[in-house]
Biopython code that builds the backbone (N, CA, C, O; Angstrom):
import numpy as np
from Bio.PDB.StructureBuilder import StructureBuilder

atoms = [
    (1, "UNK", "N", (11.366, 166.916, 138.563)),
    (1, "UNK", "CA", (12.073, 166.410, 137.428)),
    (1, "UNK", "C", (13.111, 165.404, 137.922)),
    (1, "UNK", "O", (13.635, 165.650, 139.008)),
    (2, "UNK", "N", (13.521, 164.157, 137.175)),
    (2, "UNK", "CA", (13.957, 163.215, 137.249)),
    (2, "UNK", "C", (15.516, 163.309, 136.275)),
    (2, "UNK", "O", (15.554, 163.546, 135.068)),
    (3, "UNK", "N", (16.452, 163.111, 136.972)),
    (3, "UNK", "CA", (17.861, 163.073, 136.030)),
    (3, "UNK", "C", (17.748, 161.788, 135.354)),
    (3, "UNK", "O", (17.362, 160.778, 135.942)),
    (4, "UNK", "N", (18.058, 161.813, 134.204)),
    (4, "UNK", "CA", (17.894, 160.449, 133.378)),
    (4, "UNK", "C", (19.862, 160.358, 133.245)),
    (4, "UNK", "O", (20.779, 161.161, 133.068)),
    (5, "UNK", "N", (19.715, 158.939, 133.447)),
    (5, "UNK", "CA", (20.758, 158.123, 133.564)),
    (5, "UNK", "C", (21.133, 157.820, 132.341)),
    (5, "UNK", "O", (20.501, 156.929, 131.774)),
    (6, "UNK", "N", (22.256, 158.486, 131.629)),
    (6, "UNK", "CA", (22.597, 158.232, 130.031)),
    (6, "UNK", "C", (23.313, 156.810, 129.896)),
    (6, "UNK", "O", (24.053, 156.446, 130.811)),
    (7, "UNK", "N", (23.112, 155.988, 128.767)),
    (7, "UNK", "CA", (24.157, 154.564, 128.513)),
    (7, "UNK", "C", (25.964, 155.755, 128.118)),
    (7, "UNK", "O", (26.225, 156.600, 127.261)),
    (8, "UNK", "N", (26.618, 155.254, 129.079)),
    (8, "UNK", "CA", (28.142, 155.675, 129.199)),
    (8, "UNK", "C", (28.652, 154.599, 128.045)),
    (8, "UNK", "O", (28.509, 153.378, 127.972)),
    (9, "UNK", "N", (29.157, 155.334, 127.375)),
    (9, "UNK", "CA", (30.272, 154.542, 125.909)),
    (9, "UNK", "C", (31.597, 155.371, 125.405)),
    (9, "UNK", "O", (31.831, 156.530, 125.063)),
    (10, "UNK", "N", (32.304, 154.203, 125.539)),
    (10, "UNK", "CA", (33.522, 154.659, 124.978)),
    (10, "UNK", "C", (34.311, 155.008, 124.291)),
    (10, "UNK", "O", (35.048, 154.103, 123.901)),
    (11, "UNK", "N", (34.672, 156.634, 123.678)),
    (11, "UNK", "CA", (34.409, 156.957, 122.635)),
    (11, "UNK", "C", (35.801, 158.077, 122.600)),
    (11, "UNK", "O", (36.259, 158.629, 123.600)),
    (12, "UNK", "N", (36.385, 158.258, 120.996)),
    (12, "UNK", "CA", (37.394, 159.160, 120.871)),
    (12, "UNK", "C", (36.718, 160.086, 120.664)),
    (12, "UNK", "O", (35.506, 160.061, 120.452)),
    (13, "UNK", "N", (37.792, 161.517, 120.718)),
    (13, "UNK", "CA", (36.772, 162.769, 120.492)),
    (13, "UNK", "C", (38.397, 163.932, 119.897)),
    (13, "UNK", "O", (39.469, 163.702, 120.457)),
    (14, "UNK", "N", (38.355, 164.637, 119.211)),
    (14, "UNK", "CA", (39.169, 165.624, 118.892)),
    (14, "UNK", "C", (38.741, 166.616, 119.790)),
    (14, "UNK", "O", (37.566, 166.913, 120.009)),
    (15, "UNK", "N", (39.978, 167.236, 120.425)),
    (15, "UNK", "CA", (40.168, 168.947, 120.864)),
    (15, "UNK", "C", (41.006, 169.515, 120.611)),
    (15, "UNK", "O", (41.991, 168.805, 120.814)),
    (16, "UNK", "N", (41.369, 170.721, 120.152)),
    (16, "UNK", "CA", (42.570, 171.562, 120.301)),
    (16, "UNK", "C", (43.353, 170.809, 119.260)),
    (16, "UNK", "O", (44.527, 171.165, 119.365)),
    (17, "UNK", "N", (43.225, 170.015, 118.404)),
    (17, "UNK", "CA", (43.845, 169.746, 117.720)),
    (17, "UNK", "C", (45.149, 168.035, 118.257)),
    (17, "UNK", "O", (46.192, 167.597, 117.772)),
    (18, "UNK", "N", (44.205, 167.597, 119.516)),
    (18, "UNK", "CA", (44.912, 166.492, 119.879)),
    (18, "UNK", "C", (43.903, 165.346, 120.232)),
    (18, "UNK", "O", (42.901, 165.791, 120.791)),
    (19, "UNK", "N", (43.904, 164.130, 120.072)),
    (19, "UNK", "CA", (42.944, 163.188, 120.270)),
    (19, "UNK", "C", (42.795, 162.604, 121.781)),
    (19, "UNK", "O", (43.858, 162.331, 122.338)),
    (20, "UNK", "N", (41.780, 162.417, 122.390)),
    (20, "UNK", "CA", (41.415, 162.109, 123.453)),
    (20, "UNK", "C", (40.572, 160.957, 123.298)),
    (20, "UNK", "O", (39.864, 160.783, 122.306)),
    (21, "UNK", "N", (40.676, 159.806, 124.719)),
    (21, "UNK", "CA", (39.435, 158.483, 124.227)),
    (21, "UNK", "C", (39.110, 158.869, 125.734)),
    (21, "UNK", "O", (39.667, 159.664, 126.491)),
    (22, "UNK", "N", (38.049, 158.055, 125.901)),
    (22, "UNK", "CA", (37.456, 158.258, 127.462)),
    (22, "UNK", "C", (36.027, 157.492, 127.298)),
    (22, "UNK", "O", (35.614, 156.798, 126.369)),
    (23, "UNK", "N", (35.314, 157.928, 128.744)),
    (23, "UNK", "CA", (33.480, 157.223, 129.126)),
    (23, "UNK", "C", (32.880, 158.806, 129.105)),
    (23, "UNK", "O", (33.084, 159.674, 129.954)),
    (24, "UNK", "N", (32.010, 158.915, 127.766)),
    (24, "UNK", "CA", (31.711, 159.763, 127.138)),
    (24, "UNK", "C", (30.122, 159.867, 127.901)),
    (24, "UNK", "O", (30.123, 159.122, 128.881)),
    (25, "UNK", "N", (28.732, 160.602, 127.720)),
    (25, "UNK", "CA", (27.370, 160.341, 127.442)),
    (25, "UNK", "C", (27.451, 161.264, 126.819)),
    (25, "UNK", "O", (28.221, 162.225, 126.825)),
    (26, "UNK", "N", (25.968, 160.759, 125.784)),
    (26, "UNK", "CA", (25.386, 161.718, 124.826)),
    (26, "UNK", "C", (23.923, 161.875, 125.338)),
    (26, "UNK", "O", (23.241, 161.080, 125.983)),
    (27, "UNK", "N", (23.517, 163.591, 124.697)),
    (27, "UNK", "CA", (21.826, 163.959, 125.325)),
    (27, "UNK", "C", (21.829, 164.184, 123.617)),
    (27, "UNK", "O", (22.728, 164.197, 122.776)),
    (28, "UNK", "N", (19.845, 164.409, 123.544)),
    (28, "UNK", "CA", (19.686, 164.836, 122.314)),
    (28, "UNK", "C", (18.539, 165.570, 122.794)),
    (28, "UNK", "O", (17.529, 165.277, 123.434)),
    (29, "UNK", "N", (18.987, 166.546, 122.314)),
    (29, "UNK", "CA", (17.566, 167.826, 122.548)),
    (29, "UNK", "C", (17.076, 167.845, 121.200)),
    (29, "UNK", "O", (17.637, 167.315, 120.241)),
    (30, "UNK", "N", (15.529, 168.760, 121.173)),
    (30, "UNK", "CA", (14.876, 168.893, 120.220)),
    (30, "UNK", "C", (14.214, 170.230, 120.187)),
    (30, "UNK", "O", (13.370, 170.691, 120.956)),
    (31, "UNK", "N", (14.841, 170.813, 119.011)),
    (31, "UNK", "CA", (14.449, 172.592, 118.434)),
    (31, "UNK", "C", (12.586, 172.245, 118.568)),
    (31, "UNK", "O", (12.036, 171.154, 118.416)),
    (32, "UNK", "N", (11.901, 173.674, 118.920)),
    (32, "UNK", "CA", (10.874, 174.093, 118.188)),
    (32, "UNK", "C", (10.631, 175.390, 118.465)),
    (32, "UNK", "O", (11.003, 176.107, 119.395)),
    (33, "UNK", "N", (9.629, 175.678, 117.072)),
    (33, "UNK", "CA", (9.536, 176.783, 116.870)),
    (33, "UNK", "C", (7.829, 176.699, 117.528)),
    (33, "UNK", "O", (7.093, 175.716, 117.448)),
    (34, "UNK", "N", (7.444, 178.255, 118.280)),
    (34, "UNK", "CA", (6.365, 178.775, 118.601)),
    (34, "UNK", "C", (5.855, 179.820, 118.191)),
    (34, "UNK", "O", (6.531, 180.693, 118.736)),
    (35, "UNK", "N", (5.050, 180.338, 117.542)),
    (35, "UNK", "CA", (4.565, 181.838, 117.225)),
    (35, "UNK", "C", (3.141, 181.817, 117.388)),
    (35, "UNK", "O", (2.528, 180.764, 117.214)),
    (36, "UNK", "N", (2.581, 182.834, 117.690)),
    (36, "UNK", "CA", (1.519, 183.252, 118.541)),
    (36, "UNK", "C", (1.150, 184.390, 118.852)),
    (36, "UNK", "O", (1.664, 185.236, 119.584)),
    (37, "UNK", "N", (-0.053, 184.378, 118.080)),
    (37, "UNK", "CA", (-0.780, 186.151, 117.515)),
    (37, "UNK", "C", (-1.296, 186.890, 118.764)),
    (37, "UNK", "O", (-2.488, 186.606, 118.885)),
    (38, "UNK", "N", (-0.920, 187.665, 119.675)),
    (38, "UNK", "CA", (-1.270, 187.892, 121.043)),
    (38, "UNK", "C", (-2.046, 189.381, 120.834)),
    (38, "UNK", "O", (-2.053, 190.354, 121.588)),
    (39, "UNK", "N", (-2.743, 189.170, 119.429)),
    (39, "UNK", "CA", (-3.295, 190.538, 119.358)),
    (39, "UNK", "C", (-4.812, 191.128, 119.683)),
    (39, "UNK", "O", (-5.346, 192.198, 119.392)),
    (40, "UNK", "N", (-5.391, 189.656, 120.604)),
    (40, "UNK", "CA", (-6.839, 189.325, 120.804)),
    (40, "UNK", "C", (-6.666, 188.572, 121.560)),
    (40, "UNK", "O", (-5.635, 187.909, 121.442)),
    (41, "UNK", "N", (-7.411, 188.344, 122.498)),
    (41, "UNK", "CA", (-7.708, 187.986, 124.112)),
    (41, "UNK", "C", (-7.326, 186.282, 123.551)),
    (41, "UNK", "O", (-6.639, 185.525, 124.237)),
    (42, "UNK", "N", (-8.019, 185.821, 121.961)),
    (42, "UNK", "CA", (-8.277, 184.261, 121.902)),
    (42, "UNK", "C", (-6.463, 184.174, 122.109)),
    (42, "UNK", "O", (-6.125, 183.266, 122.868)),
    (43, "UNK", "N", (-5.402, 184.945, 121.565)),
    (43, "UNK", "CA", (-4.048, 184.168, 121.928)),
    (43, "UNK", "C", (-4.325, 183.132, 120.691)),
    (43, "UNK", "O", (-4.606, 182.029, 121.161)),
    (44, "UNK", "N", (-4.335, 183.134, 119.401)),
    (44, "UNK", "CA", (-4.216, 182.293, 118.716)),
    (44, "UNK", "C", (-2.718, 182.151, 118.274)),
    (44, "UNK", "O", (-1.949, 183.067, 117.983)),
    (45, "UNK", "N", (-2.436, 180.595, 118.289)),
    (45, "UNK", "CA", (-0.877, 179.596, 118.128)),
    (45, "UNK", "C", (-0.978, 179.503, 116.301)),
    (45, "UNK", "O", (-1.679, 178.678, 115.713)),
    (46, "UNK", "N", (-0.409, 180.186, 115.857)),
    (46, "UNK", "CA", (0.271, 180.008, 114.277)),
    (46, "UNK", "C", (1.376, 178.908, 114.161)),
    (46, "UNK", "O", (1.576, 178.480, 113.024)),
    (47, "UNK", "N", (2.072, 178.428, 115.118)),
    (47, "UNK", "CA", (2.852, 177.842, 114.534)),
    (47, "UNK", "C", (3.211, 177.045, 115.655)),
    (47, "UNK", "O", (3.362, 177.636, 116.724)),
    (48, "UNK", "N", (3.409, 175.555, 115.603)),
    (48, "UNK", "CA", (3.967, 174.778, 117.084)),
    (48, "UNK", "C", (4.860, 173.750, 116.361)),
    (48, "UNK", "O", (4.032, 172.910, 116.008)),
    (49, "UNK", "N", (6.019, 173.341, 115.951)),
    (49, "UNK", "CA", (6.340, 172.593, 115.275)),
    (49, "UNK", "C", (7.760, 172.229, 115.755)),
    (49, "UNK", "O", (8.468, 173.105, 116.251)),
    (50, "UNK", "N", (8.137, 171.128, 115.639)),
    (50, "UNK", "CA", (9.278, 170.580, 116.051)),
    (50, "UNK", "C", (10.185, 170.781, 114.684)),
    (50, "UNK", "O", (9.575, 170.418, 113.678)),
    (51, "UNK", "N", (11.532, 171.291, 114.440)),
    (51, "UNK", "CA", (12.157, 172.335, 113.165)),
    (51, "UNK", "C", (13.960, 171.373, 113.759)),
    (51, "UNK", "O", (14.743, 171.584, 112.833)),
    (52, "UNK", "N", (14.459, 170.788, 114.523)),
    (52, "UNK", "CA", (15.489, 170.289, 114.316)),
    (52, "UNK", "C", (15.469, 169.619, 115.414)),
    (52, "UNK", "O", (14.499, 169.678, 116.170)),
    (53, "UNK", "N", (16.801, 168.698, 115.729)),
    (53, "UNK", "CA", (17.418, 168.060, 116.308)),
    (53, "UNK", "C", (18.663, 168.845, 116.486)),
    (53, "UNK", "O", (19.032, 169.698, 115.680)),
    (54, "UNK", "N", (19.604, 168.374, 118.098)),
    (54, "UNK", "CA", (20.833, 168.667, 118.453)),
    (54, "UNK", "C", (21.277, 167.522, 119.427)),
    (54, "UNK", "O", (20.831, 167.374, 120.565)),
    (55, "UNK", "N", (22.367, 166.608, 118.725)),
    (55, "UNK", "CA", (22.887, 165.674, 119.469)),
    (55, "UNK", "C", (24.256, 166.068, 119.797)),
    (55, "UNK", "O", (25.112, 166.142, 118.915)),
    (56, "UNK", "N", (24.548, 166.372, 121.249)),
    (56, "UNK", "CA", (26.065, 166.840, 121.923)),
    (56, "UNK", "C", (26.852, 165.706, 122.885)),
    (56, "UNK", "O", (26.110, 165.197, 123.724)),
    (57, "UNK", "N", (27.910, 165.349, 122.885)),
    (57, "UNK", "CA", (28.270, 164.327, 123.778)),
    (57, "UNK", "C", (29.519, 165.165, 124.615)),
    (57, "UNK", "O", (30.153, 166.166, 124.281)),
    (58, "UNK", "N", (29.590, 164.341, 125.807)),
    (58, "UNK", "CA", (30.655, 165.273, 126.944)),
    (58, "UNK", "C", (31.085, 163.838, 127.525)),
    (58, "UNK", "O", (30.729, 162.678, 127.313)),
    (59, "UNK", "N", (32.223, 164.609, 128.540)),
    (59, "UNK", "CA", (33.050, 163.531, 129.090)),
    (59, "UNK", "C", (31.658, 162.704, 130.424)),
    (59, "UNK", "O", (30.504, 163.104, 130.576)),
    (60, "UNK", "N", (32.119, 161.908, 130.923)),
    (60, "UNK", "CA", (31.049, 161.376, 131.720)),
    (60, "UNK", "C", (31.543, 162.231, 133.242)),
    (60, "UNK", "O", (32.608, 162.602, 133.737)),
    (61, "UNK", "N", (30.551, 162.262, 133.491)),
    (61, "UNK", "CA", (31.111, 162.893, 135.652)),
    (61, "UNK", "C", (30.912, 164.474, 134.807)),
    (61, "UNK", "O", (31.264, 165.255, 135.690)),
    (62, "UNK", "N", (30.575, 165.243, 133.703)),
    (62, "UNK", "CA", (30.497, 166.423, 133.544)),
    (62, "UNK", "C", (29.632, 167.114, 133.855)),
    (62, "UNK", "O", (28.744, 166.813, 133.057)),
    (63, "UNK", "N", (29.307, 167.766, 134.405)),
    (63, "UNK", "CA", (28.106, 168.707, 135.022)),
    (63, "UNK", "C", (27.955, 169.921, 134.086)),
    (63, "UNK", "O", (27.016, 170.702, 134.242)),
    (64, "UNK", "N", (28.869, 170.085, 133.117)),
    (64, "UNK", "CA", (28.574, 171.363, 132.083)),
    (64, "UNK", "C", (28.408, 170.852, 130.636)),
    (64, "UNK", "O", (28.963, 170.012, 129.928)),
    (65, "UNK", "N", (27.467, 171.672, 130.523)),
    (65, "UNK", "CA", (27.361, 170.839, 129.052)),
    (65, "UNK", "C", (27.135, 171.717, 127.175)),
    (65, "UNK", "O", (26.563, 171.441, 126.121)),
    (66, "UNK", "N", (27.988, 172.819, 127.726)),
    (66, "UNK", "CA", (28.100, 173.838, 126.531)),
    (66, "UNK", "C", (29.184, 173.377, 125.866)),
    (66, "UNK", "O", (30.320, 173.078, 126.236)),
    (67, "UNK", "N", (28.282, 173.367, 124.146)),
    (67, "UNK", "CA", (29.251, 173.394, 123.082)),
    (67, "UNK", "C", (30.404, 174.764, 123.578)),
    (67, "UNK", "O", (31.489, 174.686, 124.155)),
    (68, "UNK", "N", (29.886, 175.589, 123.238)),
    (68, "UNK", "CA", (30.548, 176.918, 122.870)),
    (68, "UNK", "C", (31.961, 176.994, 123.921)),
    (68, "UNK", "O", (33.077, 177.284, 123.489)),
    (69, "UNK", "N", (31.638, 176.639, 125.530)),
    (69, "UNK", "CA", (32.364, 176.626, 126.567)),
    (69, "UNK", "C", (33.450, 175.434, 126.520)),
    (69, "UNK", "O", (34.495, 175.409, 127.171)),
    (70, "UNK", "N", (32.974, 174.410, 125.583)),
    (70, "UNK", "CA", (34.166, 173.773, 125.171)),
    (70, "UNK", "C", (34.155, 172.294, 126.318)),
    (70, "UNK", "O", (35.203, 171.762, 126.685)),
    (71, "UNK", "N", (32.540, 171.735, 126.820)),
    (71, "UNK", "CA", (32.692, 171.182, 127.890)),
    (71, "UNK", "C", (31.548, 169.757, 126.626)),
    (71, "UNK", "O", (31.616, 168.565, 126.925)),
    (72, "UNK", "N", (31.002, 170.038, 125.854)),
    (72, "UNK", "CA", (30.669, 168.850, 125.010)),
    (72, "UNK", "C", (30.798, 169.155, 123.795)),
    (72, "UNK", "O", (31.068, 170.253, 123.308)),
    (73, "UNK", "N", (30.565, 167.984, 123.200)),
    (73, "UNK", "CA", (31.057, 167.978, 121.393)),
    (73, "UNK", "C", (29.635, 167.923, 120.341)),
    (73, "UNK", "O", (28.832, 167.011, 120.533)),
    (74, "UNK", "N", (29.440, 168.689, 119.506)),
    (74, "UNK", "CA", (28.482, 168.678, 118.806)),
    (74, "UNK", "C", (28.826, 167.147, 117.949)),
    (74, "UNK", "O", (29.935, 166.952, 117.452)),
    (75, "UNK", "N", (27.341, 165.793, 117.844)),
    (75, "UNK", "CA", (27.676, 164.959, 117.571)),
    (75, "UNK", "C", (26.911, 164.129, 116.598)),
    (75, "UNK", "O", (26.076, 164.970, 116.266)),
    (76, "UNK", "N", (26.629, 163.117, 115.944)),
    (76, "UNK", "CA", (25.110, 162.662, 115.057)),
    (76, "UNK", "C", (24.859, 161.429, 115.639)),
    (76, "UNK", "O", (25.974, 160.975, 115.896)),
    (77, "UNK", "N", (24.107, 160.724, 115.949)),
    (77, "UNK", "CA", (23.581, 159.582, 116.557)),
    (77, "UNK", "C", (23.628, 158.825, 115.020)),
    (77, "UNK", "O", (23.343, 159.321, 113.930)),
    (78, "UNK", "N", (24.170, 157.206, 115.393)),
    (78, "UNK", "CA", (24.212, 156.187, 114.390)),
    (78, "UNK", "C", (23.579, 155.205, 114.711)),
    (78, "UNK", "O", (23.746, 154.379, 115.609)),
    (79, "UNK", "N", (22.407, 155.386, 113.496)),
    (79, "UNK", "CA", (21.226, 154.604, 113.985)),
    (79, "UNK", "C", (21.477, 153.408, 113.122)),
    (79, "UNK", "O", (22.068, 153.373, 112.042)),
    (80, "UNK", "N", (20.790, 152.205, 113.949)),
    (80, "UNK", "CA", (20.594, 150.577, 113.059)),
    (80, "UNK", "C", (19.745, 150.657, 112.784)),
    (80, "UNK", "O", (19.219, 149.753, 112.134)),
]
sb = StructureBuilder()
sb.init_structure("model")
sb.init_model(0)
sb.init_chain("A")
sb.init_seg("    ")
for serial, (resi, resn, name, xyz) in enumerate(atoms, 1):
    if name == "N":
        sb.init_residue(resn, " ", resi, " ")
    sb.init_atom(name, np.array(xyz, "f"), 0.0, 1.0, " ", f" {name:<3s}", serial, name[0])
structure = sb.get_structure()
C-alpha cells in the first residue's frame, strides 16, 4: 500500500470553543454495508452496497486521525 499525498489547504477550524487557522488535509472514506447468508457452502452475498460517505480534516504533520480522540474534524467537501 501506497500513502497518498493529500492537497494541504489553509483552513480555520473551531475547538474547545476557541478558533484556530493552520495547513490542514482532508481524507474521505466510504461506508458499506455487507451481508451474507453463510448458511450453505454457496456463501450467498445479499447485500454489497456503498450506504455513506465520511469527510474528516486534521492538522497537517498528524499521524492520528480520530474524530472522537479529538485529532480531526468531521467535515463536507465543497464541490464546483
Amino acid at each position: 500500500m501506497k500513502k497518498i499525498d493529500a492537497k494541504k489547504i489553509d483552513n480555520t477550524f473551531l475547538r474547545h470553543s476557541k478558533v484556530y487557522t493552520g495547513t490542514c488535509v482532508s481524507e474521505m472514506g466510504i461506508f458499506g454495508t455487507l451481508l451474507v447468508d453463510f448458511t450453505n457452502e454457496d456463501r450467498e452475498v445479499l447485500i454489497n452496497e456503498d450506504t455513506g460517505l465520511l469527510m474528516r480534516t486534521k492538522a497537517f504533520g498528524t499521524n492520528e486521525g480520530g474524530v472522537y480522540g479529538g485529532y480531526s474534524f468531521i467535515d463536507f467537501p465543497y464541490l464546483q
